[in-house]
C-alpha positions as CSV (number, residue, x, y, z in Angstrom):
1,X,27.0,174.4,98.9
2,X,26.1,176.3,101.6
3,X,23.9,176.0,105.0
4,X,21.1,176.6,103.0
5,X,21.3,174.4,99.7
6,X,22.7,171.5,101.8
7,X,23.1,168.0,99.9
8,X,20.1,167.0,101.7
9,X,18.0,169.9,101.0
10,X,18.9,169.8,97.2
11,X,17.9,165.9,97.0
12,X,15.0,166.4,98.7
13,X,13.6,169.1,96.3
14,X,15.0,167.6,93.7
15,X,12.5,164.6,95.0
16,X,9.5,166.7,95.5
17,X,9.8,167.8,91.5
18,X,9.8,164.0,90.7
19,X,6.8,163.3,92.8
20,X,5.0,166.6,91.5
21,X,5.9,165.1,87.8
22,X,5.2,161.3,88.8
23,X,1.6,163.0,90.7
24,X,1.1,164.4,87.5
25,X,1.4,161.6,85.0
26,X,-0.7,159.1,87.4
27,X,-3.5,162.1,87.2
28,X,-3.3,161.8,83.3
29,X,-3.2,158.2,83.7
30,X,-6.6,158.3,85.5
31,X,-8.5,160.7,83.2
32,X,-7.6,158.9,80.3
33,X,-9.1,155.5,81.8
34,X,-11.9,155.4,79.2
35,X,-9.8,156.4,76.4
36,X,-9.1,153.4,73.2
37,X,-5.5,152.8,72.8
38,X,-4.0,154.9,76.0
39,X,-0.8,153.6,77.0
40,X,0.0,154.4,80.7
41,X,2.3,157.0,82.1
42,X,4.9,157.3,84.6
43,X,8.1,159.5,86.0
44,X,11.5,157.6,87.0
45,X,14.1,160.0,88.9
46,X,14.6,157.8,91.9
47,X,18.1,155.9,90.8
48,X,19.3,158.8,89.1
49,X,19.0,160.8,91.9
50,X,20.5,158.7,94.3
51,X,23.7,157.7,92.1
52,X,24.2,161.8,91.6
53,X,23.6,161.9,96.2
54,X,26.1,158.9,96.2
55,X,29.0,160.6,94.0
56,X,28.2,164.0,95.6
57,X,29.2,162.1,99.3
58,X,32.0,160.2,97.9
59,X,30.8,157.1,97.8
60,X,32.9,154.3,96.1
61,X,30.5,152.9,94.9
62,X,28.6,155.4,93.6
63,X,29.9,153.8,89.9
64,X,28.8,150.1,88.8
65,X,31.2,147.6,88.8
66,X,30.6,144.4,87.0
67,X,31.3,140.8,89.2
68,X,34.1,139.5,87.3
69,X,36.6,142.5,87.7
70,X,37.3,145.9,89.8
71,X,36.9,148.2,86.3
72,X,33.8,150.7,86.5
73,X,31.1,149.4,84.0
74,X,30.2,151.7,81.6
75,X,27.1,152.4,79.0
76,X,26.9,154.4,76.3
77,X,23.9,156.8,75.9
78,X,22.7,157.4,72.7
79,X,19.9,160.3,73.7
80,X,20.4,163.4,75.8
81,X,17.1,161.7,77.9
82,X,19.6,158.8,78.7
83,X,21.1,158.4,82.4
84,X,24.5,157.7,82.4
85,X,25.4,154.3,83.8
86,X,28.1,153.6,85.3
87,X,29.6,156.7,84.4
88,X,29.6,160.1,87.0
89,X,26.1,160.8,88.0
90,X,25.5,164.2,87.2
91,X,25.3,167.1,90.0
92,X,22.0,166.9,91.2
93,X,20.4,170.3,89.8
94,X,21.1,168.2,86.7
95,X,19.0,165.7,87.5
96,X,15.6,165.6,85.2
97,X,12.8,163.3,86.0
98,X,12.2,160.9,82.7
99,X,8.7,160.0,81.7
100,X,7.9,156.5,80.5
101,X,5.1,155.2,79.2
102,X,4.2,151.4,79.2
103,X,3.8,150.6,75.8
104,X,3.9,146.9,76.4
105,X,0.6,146.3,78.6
106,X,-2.9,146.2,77.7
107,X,-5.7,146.0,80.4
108,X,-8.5,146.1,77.7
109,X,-9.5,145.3,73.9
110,X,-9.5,148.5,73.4
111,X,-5.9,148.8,73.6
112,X,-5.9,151.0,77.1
113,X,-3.4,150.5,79.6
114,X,-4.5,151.8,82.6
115,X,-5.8,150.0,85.2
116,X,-7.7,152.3,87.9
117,X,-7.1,150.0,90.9
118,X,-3.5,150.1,89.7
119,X,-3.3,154.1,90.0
120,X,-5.2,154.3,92.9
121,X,-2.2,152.8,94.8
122,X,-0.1,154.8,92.6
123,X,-1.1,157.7,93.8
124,X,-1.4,157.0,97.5
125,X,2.4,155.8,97.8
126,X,3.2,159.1,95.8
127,X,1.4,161.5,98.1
128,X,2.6,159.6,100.8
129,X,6.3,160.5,100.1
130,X,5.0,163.7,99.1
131,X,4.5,164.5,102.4
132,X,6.9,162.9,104.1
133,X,9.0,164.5,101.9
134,X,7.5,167.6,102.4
135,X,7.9,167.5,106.0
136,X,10.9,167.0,106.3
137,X,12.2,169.7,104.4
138,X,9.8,171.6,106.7
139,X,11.9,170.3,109.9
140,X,15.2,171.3,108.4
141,X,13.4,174.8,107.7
142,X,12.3,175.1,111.3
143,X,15.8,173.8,112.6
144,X,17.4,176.6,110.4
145,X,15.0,178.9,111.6
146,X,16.2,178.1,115.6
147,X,19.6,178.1,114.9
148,X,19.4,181.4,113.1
149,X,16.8,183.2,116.2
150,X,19.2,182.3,118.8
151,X,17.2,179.4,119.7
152,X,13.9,180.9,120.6
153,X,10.9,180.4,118.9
């Protein structure tokens, strides 16, 4: 890792594909409201992400450990889509966001799944860490930027 692809820098775009995806599937989400039978969408990258940032720094307890003993609790995965529990997170770059659908809600006789209210808030909380995602990076950027002009602007 260099000053460039810092831990922080690499979790954060790593983030910002998540979101992209997770934007993406709450936009299918909405233009399939009318649609019989529609099952919802979504995108989970968030706890895979963070146990490969928390084995990355070291962290002891980056692996689970159940409450009766000190041994690491392990699953097996049985598809490459999988994350590994308990086991070493993989690196980061390795991380792919997973897309779920909700196969056990119904909002309508129909059979659809999507509630509009429901995605509305979705999507705000999503662009909202979008951006503050997005800024961020932004900052670190501009810091990089000062550092490497001498400290002028």
């Amino acid at each position: 890792m260099d000053l460039i692809t810092s831990l922080s820098s690499q979790a954060i775009n790593k983030a910002l594909d998540g979101l992209s995806k997770r934007h993406q599937a709450i936009a299918g989400n909405l233009a399939n409201v009318e649609t019989p039978g529609y099952q919802r969408h979504d995108v989970s990258f968030e706890a895979a992400l963070q146990q490969a940032v928390d084995t990355a720094r070291g962290r002891k307890n980056a692996q689970l450990r159940p409450a009766s003993n000190d041994q690491p609790l392990a699953m097996q995965t049985t598809d490459p889509r999988h994350f590994a529990i308990g086991q070493t997170a993989a690196s980061i770059d390795d991380i792919q966001p997973e897309n779920i659908t909700s196969e056990d809600v119904r909002f309508r006789n129909d059979g659809n799944a999507v509630d509009v209210e429901t995605e509305m808030v979705q999507l705000a909380k999503n662009t909202q860490k979008y951006v503050a995602l997005s800024n961020l990076e932004s900052r670190y950027f501009k810091g990089l930027h000062t550092v490497i002009s001498g400290g002028g602007g």
